[in-house]
C-alpha positions in Angstrom: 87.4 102.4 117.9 86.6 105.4 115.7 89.7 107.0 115.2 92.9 104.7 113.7 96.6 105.4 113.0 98.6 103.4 110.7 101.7 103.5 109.2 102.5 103.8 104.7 100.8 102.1 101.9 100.2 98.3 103.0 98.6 99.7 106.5 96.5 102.1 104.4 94.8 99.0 102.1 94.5 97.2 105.0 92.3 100.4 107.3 90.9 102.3 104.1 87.9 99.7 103.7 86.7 100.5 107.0 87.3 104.5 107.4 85.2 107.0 105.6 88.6 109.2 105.3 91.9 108.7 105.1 94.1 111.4 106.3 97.6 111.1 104.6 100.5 112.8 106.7 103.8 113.0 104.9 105.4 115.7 106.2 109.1 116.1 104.2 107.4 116.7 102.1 104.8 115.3 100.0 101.5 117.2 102.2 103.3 120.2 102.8 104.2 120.8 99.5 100.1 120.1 98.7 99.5 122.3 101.1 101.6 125.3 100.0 100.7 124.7 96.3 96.6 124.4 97.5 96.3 127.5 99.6 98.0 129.4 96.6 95.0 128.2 94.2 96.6 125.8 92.8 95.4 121.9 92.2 97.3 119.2 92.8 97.3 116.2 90.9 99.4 113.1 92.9 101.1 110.2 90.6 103.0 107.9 92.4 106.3 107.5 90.1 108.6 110.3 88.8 109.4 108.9 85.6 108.4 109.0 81.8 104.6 108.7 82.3 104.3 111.3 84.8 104.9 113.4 82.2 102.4 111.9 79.8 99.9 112.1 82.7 100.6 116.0 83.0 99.7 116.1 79.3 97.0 114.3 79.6 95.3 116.4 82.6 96.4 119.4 81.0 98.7 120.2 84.3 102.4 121.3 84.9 104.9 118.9 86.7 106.9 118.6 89.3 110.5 117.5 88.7 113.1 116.3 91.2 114.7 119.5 93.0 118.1 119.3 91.3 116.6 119.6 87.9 113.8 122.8 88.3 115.0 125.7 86.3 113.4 129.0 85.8 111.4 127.8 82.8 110.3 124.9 85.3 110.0 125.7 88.3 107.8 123.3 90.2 109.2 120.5 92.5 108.7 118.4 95.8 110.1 121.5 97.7 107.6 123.7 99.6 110.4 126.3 99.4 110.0 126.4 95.8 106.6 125.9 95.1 106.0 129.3 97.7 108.1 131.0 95.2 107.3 130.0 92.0 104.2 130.7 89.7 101.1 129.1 90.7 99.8 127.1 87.8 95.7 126.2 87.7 97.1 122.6 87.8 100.2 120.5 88.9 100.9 116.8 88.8 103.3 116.2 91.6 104.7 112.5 91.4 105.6 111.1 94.9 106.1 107.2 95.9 104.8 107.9 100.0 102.1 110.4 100.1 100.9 109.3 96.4 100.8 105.8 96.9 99.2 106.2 100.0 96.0 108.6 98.3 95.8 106.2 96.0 94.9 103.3 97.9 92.0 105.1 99.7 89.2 102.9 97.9 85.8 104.8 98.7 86.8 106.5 101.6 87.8 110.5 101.3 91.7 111.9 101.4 93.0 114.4 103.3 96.5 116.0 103.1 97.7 116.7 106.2 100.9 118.6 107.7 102.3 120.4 110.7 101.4 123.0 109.3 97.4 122.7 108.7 96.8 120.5 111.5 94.5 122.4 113.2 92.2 122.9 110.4 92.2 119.7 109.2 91.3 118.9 112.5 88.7 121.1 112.7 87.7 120.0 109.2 87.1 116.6 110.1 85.1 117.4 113.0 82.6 119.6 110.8 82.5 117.0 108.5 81.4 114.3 111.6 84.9 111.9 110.8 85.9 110.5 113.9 82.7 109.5 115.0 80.9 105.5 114.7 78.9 106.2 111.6 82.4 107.8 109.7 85.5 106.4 111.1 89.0 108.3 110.5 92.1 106.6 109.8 95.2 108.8 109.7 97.9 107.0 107.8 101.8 108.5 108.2 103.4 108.1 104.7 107.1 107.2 106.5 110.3 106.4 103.8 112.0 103.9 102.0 114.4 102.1 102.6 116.9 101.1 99.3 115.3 97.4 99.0 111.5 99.7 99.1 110.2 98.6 102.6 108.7 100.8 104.9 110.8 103.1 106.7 109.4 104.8 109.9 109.8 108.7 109.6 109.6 110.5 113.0 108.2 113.6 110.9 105.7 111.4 109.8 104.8 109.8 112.9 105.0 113.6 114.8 102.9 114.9 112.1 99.9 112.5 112.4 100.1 112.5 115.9 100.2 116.3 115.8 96.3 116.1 113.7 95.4 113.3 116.2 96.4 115.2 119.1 94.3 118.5 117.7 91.1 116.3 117.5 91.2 115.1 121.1 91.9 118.5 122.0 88.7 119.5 120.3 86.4 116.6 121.0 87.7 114.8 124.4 84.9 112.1 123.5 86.1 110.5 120.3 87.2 106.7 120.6 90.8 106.4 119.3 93.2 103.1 118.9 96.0 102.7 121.3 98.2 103.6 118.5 97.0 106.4 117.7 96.7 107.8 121.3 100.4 107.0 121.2 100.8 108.7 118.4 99.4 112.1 120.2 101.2 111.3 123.3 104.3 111.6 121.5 103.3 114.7 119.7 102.2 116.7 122.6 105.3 115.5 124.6 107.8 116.9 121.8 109.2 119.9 123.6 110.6 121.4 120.3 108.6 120.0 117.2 110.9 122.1 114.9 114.3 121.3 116.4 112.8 117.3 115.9 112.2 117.9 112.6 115.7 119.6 111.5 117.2 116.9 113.1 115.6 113.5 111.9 117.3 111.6 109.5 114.8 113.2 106.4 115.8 116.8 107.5 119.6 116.2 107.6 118.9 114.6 104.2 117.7 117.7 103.3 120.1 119.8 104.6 122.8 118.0 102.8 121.0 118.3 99.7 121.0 122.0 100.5 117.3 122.4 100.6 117.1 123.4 104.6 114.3 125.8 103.9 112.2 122.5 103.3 112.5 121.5 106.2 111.8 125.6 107.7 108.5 124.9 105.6 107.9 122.2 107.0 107.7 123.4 110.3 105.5 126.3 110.2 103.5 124.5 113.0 99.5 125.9 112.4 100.3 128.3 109.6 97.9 127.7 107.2 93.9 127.3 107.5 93.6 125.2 103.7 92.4 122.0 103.7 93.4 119.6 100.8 90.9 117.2 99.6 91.2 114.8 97.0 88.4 115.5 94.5 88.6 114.2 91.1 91.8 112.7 91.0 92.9 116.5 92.8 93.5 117.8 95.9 92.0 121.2 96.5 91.0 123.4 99.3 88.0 122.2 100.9 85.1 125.1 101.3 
C-alpha cells in the first residue's frame, strides 16, 4: 500500500518513517489558517504550545505571533482564525502555535509536510501527483490532526477525518491506479458520500464550538471547498507555497 491514512500525533510517529510525505489535515483550523496566511505571501512558522516560549521563538525567527482569538487587538492582529488572518496585515513571517496540526509537522522525521484543507485539496492533490507521492518509490501518508479531549487523548474530528478524505478522494480521482489502505479508501468514501460538506462542517462539534465562541466565519473559511491553488510546504522550519 502506497497511500496511508492515520489519525493525530502517535499515528503520525508511527507512519512518518515509512512515507516520503506527510500530509497534515487539520481543518478548524490549524491548515486553513496556513493556508490563508500562505497564499497571502506570508510564512508560517508552526510551534506546538501557545505559551511563554512561543513568544521567545517569534523573537528568535524574527516572526509575528499568533495569539488566542479572544486576545488579538488591532496592534496584534494575528490568530488561529482564517477570518482574521484574511483581514489582517500580512507579515513576511508568523509563528502560529497549535497543539494538533503543529505537533503533528513536527513529528514528520525525514519525510516532507504538507498542509492540507478543504479548501486546497485539489492542488495539494495535484501537487503530490507532480511530485510522484503516492507511488512505491515515495509513499504518502495523510494524517488528520483530530482534538483533544480535557485529559489530552485523541479526539476524532469529523472535519478532520472529511478533510483528509476529501485530498484522498481528489488523488483517486486523478490517478485511479494508486494503491491506498483500507482506511484511507474509507476515508474517501466518506468524503465523496457527504451530500453537504459545509452544512457537516457547521454542525460538528468543532464548528458549534466556534459558533459559540462567536467566530462562525471560521468555520465559512473553513469551508471554501477548492478555493485556493497554494500549496503549503514545510521548508525550513516554514511552511510556504510550493512553486
Amino acid at each position: 500500500m502506497t497511500v496511508s491514512f492515520g489519525w493525530g500525533p502517535a499515528e503520525a510517529r508511527a507512519l512518518a518513517p515509512a512515507a516520503a510525505c506527510l500530509v497534515v489535515v487539520d481543518v478548524l483550523s490549524f491548515t486553513t489558517a496556513v493556508g490563508v496566511a500562505v497564499e497571502r505571501g506570508t510564512a508560517v512558522l508552526p510551534y506546538r504550545r501557545r505559551d511563554a516560549t512561543a513568544a521567545a521563538y517569534a523573537r528568535e525567527h524574527d516572526a509575528a505571533l499568533a495569539v488566542g482569538r479572544r486576545r488579538v487587538t488591532a496592534a496584534h492582529p494575528w490568530s488561529l482564525s482564517p477570518a482574521a488572518l484574511r483581514t489582517a496585515p500580512a507579515p513576511p513571517r508568523l509563528v502560529l502555535p497549535s497543539p494538533n496540526g503543529s505537533t503533528i509537522a513536527a513529528e514528520a522525521g525525514g519525510a516532507t509536510v504538507v498542509a492540507a484543507s478543504l479548501r486546497n485539496r485539489t492542488a495539494v492533490a495535484q501537487w503530490l501527483l507532480r511530485q510522484g507521492y503516492g507511488s512505491e518509490a515515495r509513499p504518502l501518508a495523510v494524517i488528520a490532526s483530530g482534538e483533544r479531549w480535557p485529559d489530552g487523548s485523541l479526539r476524532p474530528a469529523l472535519e478532520d477525518h472529511l478533510g483528509a478524505g476529501a485530498v484522498l478522494d481528489a488523488l483517486r480521482a486523478l490517478a485511479p491506479g494508486l494503491h491506498p489502505t483500507p482506511e484511507a479508501t474509507a476515508a474517501a468514501t466518506l468524503w465523496a458520500a457527504t451530500d453537504d460538506p459545509a452544512a457537516a462542517l457547521h454542525g460538528c462539534a468543532s464548528g458549534r464550538e466556534l459558533y459559540e465562541y462567536g467566530y462562525p466565519q471560521d468555520v465559512e473559511v473553513a469551508a471554501e471547498t477548492d478555493a485556493s491553488t497554494a500549496v503549503p510546504v514545510l521548508t525550513d522550519g516554514a511552511f510556504t507555497e510550493a512553486p
